[in-house]
N, C-alpha and C positions, 0 to 999 in steps of 0.2 A: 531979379536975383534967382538962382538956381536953387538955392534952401527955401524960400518966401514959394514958388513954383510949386516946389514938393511937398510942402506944409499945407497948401491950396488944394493940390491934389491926394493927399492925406485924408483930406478934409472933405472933399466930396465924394470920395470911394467910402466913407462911413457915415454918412448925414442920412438923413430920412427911413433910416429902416428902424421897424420898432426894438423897442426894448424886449420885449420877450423873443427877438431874433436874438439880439444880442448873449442874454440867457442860454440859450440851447447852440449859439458858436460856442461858448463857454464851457458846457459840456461837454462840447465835440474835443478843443483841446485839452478841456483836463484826461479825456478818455485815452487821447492819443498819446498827452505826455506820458501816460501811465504803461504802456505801449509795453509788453516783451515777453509774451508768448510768443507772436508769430515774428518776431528776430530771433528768438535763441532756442527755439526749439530743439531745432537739430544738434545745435552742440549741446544743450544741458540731456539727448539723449545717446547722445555717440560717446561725448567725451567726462559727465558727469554720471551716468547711468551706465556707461558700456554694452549699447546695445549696435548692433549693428547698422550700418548707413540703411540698409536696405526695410530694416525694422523702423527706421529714422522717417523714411519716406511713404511707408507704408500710415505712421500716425500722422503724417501731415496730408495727405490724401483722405484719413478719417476727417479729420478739420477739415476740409473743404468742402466734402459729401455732406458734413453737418449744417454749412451753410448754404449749399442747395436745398436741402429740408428743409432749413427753416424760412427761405425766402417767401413762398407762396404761403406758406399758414400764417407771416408774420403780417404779408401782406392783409393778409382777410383780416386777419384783428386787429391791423389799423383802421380798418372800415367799421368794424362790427365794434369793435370794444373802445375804441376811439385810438388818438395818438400817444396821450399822455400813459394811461393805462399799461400801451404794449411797452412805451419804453423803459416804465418802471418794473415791468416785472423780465424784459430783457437785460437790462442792468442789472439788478439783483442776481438774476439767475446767474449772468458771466460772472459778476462780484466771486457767487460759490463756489462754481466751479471751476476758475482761475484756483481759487485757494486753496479747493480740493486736489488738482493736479501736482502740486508740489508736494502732497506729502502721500500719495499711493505708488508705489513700486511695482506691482506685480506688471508685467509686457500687459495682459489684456486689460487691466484695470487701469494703464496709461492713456490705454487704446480708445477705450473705453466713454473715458473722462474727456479726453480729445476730442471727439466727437461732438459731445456735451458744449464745448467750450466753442465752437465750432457754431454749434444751432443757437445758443446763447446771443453769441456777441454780433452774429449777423442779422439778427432777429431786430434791432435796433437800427437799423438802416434803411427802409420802407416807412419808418414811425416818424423820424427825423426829416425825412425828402418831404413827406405827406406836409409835417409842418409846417417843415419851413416855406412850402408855397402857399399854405392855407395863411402864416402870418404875413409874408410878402404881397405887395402891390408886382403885378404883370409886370409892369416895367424897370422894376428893379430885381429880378430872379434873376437873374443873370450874375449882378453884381455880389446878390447875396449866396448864391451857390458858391461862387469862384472865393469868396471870402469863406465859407465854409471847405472849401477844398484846401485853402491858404492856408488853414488852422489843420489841418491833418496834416499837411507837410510838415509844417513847423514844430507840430507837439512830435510827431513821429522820427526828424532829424531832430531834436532835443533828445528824447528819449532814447533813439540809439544809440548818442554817445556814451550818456548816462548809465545804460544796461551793459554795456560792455565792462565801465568799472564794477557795475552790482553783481553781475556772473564773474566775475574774480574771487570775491567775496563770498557768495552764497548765491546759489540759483532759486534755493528757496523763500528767500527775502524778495528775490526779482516780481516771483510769483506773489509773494504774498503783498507787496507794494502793488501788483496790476490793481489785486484786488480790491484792496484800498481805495484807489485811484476812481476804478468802477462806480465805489459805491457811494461814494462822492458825487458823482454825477446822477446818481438814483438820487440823492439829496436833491441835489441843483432843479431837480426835475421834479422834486414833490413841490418844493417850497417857491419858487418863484416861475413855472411855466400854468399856465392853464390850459384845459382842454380847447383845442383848435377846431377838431372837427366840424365842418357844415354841419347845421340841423337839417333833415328834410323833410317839408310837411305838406302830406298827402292826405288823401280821405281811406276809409279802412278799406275800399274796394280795390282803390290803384295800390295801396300796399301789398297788400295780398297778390293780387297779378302780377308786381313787378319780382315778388321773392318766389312767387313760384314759376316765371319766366325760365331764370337762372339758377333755380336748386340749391346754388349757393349764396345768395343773396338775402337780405336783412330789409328787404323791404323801400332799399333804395335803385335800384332796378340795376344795379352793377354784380354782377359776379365772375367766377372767375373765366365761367367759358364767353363769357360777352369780352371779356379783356383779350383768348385767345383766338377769337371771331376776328376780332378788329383786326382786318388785315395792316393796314399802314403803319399803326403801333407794333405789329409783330414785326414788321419789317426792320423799324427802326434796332428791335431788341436782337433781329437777327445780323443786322451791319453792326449793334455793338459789340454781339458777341465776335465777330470776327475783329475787331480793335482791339479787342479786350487781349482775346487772344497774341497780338502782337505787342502788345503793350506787356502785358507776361514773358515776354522773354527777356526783359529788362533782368531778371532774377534770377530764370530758370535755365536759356536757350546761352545767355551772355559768358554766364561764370563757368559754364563748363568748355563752352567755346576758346573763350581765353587762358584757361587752364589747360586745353589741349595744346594750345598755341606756346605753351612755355613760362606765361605769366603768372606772376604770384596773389594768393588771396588780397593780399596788400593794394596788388597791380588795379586789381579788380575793384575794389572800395575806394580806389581815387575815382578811379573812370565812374561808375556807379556815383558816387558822392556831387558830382553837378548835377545831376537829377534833383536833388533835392535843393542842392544851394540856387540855385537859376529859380525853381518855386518859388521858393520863400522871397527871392530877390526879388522877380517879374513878376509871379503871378498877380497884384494889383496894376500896375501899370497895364500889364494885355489885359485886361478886364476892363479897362478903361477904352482901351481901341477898339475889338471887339463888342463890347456894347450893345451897341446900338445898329448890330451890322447885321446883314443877311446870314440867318442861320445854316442855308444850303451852302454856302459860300465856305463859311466858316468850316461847316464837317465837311465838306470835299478838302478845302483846304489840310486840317490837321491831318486828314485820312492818308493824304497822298505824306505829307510831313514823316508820320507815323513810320508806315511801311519802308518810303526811301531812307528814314535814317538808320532803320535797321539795317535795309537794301546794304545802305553805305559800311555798315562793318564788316564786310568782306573784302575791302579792300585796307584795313586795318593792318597795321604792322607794327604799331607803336600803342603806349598809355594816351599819348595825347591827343593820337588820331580817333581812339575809340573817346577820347572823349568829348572830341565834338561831332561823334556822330550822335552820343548821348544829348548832345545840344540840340541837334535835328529835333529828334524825337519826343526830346522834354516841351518843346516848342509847342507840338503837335499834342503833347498831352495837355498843354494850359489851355489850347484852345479849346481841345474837344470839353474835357468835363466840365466845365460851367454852360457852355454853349448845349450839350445833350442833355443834363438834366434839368434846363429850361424846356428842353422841344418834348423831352417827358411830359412834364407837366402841362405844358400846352396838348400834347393830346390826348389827358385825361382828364375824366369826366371827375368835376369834383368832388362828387359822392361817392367816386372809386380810386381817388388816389392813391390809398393805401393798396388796394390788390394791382393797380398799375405799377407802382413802384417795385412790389413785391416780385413782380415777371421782369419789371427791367433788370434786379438786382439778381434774380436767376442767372441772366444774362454773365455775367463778371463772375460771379460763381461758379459755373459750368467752367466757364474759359478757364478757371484757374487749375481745373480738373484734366482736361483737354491738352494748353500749353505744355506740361513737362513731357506727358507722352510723348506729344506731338514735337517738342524738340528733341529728347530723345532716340526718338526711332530715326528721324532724319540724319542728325549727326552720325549716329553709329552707322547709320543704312550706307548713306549719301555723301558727309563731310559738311561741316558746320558752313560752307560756303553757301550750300545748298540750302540751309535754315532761314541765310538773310536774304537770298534770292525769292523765297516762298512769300518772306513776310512782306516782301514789297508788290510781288502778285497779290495779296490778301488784302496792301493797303491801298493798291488800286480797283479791286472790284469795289472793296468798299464806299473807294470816291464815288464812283460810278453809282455804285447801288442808291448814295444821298443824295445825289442829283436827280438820278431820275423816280425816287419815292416823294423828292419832297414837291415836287411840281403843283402847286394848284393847293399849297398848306394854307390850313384855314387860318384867318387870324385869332391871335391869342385871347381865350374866352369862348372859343366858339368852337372849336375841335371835338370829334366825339360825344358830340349831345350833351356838349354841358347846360346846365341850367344856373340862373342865376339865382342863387341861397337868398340874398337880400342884396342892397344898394352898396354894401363893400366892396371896390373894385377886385381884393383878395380871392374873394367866393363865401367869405365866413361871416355870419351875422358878428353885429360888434354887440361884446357884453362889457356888462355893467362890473365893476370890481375889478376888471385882470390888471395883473403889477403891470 
């Protein structure tokens, strides 16, 4: 029977991961549900604030520059301060300054605060990857990422609909419910997570040489220039950023594309809106296929996915056409992020997860800095035709680039000089007491 099937495979897409995974999916979607800064910025500053588009774009470029800052330092104090540590005082922090930003008015003091909210709230994302492979078995990262990717779609299409009624209402409630939402998760994270981080124990000679190897390093011989030494890991961060980059025009290169073209905002939130319906729908299912499958495979695959379904809306002429080229692409997006932030973690050394995480998450940061330029100047320069021809150049070097970086990938456990913490297949010694 086709429900008995689905109830089975239900059932073994959530079995064997621990409970303190569970915990920190938990926070992932409360965080998301809570989600509407970065949906309604721009209108609660064009049309509730009356500032102009150009001022509009100017604070959402602050937020993003905020979370390039905080990528690399949040990285390091996953390592140094542990995981629990950074995400509770990244939580807290976004908690304030979500709450803060709804009630200061002044342009620079928006500007300001934005910023803030920016370095906050991505500062939490290096702390969460670090963990979740430090509570994860190797062989389940896969499944457990992509169900943490599940839970961002899902709280993030709840929450959208939901901030649309609360910006009718009040913009400032929107904010001040983020905040709520936040802090809640700072909860979640005191009270039932434990500190994940590997111990590592050394004699006080090799400690001292490995933190002064790397200058910045805490005595477990990872810093951050040993992460940008690691050629094959930068390689990886430097074929994400160019995904990323194309995966960003979903937002940025699309809506104005289609807005030239004659279509209405309306137009555009349908086509848009399978992206998230298709997640929520399939992302378990391909997580299922996917698996257990060749990871070079897999990022050549999404990569070339990626690029040609952008490629493909340039020959768009209708809502329904752009929205299966959104099908293309969303495809290409299920595959890639659970299948990359496993081949992450695979080539990080487990006493530097947190500053590897921190550069890969630079990675998608940057691109988000990079994208609207970069569709910008094209369309006005060239004609938006020109944007989805670019991005399926972008999404073929990339195939290209994964195929031949990934040649000769170590197996998992062994990349990058990891050593083994203790007898946990995870890399984390098991303690005594954790929920």
């Amino acid at each position: 029977m086709p429900a008995t099937a689905l109830r089975r495979a239900a059932r073994e897409t959530v079995s064997g991961l621990p409970r303190e995974f569970w915990w920190l999916w938990t926070s992932t979607l409360v965080n998301r549900l809570g989600a509407f800064v970065a949906t309604f910025m721009a209108l609660y500053l064009t049309l509730d604030r009356g500032y102009s588009a150009s001022y509009a774009g100017l604070v959402a470029a602050l937020h993003g520059l905020g979370g390039v800052v905080s990528s690399l330092g949040a990285g390091v104090m996953t390592d140094r301060l542990g995981r629990r540590p950074t995400l509770l005082v990244a939580q807290s922090s976004t908690a304030v300054s979500v709450a803060l930003l709804g009630f200061v008015h002044h342009p620079v003091a928006i500007a300001a605060v934005a910023f803030l909210v920016g370095m906050a709230s991505n500062a939490s994302r290096p702390a969460v990857q670090a963990m979740m492979a430090d509570l994860v078995r190797p062989e389940d990262r896969v499944r457990a990422f992509s169900l943490n990717y599940w839970a961002i779609n899902l709280g993030f299409a709840v929450s959208s609909m939901g901030a649309g009624f609360i910006a009718e209402f009040s913009y400032l409630v929107g904010f001040l419910i983020e905040a709520v939402m936040t802090a809640v998760c700072a909860i979640v994270v005191f009270l039932k997570l434990p500190e994940s981080r590997p111990v590592v124990v050394r004699d006080a000679k090799d400690a001292k040489s490995a933190k002064d190897s790397d200058g910045d390093g805490d005595g477990d011989g990872v810093g951050l220039g040993g992460v940008l030494r690691d050629g094959r890991f930068m390689g990886v961060v430097g074929l994400s950023f160019l995904v990323a980059v194309v995966f960003q025009q979903g937002s940025v290169g699309l809506p104005v594309a289609m807005g030239e073209a004659g279509f209405t905002p309306a137009d555009y939130g349908m086509a848009i809106a399978v992206n998230g319906v298709l997640i929520v729908a399939l992302q378990i299912p391909v997580t299922r296929f996917i698996e257990h499958r060749d990871p070079k495979r897999l990022l050549v695959v999404s990569s070339l996915l990626t690029g040609y379904g952008f490629g493909l809306t340039a020959f768009a002429g209708s809502v329904g056409v752009f929205a299966l080229t959104v099908c293309v692409w969303t495809l290409g997006e299920m595959i890639n992020a659970p299948t990359q932030s496993g081949l992450v973690v695979q080539l990080s050394p487990v006493h530097g997860r947190g500053r590897y995480q921190g550069v890969y998450t630079l990675s998608w940061a940057v691109a988000s800095l990079v994208a609207p330029l970069m569709s910008g100047f094209v369309i006005d320069r060239y004609g938006a035709e020109w944007l989805w021809g670019v991005c399926a150049v972008i999404g073929t070097v990339a195939a290209v680039g994964y195929a031949a970086l990934m040649r000769g990938l170590p197996e998992e456990g062994a990349a990058a000089g990891v050593a083994k913490a203790s007898a946990d297949p995870s890399g984390t010694e098991e303690r005594a007491g954790t929920v």
